[in-house]
Chimera marker file (.cmm) of the C-alpha trace (Angstrom):
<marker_set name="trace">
<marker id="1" x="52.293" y="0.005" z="-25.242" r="1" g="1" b="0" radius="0.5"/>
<marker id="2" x="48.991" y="-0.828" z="-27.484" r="1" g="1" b="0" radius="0.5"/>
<marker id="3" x="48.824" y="-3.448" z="-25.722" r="1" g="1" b="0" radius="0.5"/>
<marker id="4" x="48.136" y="-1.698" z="-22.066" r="1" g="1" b="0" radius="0.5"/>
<marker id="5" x="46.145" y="1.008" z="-24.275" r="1" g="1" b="0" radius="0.5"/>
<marker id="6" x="43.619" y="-2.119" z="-25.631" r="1" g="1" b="0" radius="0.5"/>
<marker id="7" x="43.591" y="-4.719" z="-22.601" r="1" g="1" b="0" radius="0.5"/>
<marker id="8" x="41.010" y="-2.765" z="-20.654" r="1" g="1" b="0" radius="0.5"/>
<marker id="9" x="38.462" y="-1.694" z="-23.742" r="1" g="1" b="0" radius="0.5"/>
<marker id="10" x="38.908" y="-5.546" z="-24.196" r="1" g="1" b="0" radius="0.5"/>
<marker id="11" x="37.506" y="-6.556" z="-21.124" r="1" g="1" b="0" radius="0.5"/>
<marker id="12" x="34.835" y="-4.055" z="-20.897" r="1" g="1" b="0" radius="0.5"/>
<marker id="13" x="34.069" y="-3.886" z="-24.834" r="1" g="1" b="0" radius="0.5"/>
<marker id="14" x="35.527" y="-6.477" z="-27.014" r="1" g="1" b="0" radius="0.5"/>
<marker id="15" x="35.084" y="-4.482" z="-30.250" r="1" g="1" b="0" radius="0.5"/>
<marker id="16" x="35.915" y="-1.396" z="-28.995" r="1" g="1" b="0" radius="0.5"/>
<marker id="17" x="39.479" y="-3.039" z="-27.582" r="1" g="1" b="0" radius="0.5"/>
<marker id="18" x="40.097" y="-5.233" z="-30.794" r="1" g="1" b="0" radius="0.5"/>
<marker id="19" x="39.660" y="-1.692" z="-32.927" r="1" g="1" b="0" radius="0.5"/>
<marker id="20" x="42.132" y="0.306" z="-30.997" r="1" g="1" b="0" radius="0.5"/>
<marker id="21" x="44.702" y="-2.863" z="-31.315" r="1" g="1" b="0" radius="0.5"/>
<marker id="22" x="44.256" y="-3.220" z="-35.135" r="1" g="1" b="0" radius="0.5"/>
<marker id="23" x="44.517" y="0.410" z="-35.877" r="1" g="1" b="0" radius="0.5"/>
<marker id="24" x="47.150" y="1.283" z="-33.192" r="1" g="1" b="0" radius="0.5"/>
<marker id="25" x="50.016" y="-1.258" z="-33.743" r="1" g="1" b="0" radius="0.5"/>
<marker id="26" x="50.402" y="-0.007" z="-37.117" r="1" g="1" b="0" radius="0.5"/>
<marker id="27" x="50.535" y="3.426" z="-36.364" r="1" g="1" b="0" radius="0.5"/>
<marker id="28" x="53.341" y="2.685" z="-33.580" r="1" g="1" b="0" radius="0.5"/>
<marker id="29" x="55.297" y="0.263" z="-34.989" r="1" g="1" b="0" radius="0.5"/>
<marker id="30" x="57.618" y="2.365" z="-36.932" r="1" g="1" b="0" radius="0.5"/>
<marker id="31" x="58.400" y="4.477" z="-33.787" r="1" g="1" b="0" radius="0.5"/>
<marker id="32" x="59.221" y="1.323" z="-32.038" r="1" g="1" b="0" radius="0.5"/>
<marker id="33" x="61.665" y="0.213" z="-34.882" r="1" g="1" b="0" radius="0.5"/>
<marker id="34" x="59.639" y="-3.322" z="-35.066" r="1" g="1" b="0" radius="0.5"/>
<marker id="35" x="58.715" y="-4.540" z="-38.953" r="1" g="1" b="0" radius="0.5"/>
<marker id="36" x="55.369" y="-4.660" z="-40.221" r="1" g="1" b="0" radius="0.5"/>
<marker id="37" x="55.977" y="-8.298" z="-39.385" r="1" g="1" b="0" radius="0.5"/>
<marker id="38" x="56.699" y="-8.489" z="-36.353" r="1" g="1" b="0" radius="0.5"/>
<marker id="39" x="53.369" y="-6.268" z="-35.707" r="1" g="1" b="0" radius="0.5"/>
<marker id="40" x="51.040" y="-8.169" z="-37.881" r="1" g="1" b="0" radius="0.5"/>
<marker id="41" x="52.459" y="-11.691" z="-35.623" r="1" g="1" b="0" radius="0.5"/>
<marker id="42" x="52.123" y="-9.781" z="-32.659" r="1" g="1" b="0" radius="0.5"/>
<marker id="43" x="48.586" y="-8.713" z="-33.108" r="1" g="1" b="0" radius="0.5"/>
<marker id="44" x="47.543" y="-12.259" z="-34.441" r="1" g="1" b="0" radius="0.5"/>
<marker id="45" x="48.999" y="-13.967" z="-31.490" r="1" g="1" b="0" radius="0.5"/>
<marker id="46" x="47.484" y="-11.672" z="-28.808" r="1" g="1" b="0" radius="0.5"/>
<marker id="47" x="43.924" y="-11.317" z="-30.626" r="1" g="1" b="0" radius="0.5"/>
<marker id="48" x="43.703" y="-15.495" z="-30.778" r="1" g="1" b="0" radius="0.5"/>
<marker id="49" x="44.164" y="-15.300" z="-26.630" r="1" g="1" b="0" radius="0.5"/>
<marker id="50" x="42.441" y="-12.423" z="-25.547" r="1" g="1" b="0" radius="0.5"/>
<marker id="51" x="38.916" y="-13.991" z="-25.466" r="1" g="1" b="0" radius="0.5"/>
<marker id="52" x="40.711" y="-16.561" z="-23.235" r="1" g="1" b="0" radius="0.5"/>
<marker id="53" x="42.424" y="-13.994" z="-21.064" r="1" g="1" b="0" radius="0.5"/>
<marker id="54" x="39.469" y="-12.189" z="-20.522" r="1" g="1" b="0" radius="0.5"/>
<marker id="55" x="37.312" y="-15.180" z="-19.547" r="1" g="1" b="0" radius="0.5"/>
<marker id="56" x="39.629" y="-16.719" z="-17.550" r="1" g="1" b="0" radius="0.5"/>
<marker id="57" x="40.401" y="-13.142" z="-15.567" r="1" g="1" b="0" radius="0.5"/>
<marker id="58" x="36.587" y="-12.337" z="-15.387" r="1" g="1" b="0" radius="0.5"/>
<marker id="59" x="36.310" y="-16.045" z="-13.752" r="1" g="1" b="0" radius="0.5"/>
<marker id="60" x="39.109" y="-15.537" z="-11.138" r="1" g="1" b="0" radius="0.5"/>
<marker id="61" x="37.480" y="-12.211" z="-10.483" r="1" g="1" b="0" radius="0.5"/>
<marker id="62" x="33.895" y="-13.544" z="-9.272" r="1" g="1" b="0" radius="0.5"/>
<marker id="63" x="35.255" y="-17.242" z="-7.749" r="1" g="1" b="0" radius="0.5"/>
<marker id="64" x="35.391" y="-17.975" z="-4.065" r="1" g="1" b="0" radius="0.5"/>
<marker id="65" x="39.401" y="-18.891" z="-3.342" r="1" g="1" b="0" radius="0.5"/>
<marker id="66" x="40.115" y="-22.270" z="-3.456" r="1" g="1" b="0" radius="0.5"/>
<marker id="67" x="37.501" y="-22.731" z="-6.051" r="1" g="1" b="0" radius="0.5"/>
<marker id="68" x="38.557" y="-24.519" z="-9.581" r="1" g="1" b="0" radius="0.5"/>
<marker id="69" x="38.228" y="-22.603" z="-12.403" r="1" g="1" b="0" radius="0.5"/>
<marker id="70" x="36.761" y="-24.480" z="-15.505" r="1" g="1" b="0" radius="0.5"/>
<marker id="71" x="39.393" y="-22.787" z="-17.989" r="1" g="1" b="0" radius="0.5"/>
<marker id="72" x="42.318" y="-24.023" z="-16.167" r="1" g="1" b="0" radius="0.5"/>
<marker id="73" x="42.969" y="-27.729" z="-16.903" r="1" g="1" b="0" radius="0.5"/>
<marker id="74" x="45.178" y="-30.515" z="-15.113" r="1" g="1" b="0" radius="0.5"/>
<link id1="1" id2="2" r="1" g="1" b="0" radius="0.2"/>
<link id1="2" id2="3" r="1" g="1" b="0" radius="0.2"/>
<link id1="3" id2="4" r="1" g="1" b="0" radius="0.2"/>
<link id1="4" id2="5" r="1" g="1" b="0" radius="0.2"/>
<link id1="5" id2="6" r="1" g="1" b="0" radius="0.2"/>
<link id1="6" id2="7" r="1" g="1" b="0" radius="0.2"/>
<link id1="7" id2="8" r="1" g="1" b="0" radius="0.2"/>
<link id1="8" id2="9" r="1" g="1" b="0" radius="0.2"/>
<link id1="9" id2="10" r="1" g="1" b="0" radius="0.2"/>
<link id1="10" id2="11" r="1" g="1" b="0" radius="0.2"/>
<link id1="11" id2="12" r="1" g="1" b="0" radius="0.2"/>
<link id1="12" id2="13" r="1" g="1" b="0" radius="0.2"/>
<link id1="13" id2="14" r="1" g="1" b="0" radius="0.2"/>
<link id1="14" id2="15" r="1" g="1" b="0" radius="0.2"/>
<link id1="15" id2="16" r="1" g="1" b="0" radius="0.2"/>
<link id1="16" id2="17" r="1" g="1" b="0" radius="0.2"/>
<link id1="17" id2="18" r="1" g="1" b="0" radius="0.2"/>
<link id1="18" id2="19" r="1" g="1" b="0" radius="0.2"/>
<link id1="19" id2="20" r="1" g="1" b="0" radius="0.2"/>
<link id1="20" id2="21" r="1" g="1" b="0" radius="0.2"/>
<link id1="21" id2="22" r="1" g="1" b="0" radius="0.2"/>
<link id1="22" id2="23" r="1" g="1" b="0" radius="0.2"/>
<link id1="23" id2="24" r="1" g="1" b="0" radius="0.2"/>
<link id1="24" id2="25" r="1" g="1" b="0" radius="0.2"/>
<link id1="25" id2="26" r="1" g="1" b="0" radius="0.2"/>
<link id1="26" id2="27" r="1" g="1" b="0" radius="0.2"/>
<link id1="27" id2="28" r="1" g="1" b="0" radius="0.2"/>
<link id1="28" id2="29" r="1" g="1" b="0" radius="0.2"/>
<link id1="29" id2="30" r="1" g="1" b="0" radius="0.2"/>
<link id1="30" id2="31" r="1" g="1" b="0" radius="0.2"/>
<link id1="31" id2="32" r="1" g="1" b="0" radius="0.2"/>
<link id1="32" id2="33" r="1" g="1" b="0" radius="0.2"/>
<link id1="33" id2="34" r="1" g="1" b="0" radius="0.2"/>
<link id1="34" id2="35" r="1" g="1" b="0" radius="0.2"/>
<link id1="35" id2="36" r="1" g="1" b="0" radius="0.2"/>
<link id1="36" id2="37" r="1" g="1" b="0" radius="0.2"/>
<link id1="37" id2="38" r="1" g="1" b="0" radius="0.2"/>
<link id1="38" id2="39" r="1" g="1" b="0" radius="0.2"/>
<link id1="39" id2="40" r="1" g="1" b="0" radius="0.2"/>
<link id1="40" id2="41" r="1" g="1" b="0" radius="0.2"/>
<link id1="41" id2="42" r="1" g="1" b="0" radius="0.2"/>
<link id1="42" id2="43" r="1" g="1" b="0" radius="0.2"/>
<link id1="43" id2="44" r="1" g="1" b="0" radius="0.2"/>
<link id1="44" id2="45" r="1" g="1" b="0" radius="0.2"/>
<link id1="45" id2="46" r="1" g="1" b="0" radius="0.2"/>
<link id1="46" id2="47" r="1" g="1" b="0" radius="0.2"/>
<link id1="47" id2="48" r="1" g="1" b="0" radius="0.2"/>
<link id1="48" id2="49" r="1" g="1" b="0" radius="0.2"/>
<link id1="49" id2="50" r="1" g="1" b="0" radius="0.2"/>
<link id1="50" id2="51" r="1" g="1" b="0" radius="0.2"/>
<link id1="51" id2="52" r="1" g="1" b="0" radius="0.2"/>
<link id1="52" id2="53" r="1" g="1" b="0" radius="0.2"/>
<link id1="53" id2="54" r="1" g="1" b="0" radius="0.2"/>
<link id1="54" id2="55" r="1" g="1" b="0" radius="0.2"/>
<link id1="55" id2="56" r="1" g="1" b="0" radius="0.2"/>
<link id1="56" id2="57" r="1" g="1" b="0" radius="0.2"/>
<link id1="57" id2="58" r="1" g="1" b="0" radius="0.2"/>
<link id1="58" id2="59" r="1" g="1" b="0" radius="0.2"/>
<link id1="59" id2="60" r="1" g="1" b="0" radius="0.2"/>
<link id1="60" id2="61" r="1" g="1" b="0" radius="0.2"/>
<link id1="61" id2="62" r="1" g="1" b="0" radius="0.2"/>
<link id1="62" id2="63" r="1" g="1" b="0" radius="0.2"/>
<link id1="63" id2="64" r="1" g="1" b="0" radius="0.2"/>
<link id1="64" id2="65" r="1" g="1" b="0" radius="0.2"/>
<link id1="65" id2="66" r="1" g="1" b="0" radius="0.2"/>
<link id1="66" id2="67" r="1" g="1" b="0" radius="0.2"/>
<link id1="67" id2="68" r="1" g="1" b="0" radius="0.2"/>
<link id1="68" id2="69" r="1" g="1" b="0" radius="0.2"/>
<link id1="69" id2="70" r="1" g="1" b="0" radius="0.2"/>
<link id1="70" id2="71" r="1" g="1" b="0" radius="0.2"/>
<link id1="71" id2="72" r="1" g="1" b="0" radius="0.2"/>
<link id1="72" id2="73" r="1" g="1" b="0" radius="0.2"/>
<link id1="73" id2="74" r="1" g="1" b="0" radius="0.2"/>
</marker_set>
């Protein structure tokens, strides 16, 4: 759920995405039944492969089919 909420503000504004991920898993965590550390993993994990996620989309996004994208390797 935070993470659908934060994916977009991530592409569009990295800060503004990262703040609504570090604030909301917190809040929702306890409604979800997970521990504060399965959260604080969570978070870690995505927030180290976002910037690659969103480069990697953005790069799909604008290349011409067929064409190799320099984030993908062999």
């Amino acid at each position: 759920m935070v993470f659908i909420a934060s994916s977009r503000p991530i592409m569009s504004e990295p800060h503004m995405g990262a703040e609504l991920l570090v604030r909301g898993a917190p809040e929702s965590a306890p409604r979800l039944g997970l521990s504060a550390l399965a959260v604080g993993l969570t978070v870690v994990a995505f927030g180290t492969s976002a910037p690659e996620w969103g480069r990697t989309s953005d790069q799909f996004a604008q290349t011409v089919p067929n064409e190799k994208s320099p984030q993908i390797l062999k």
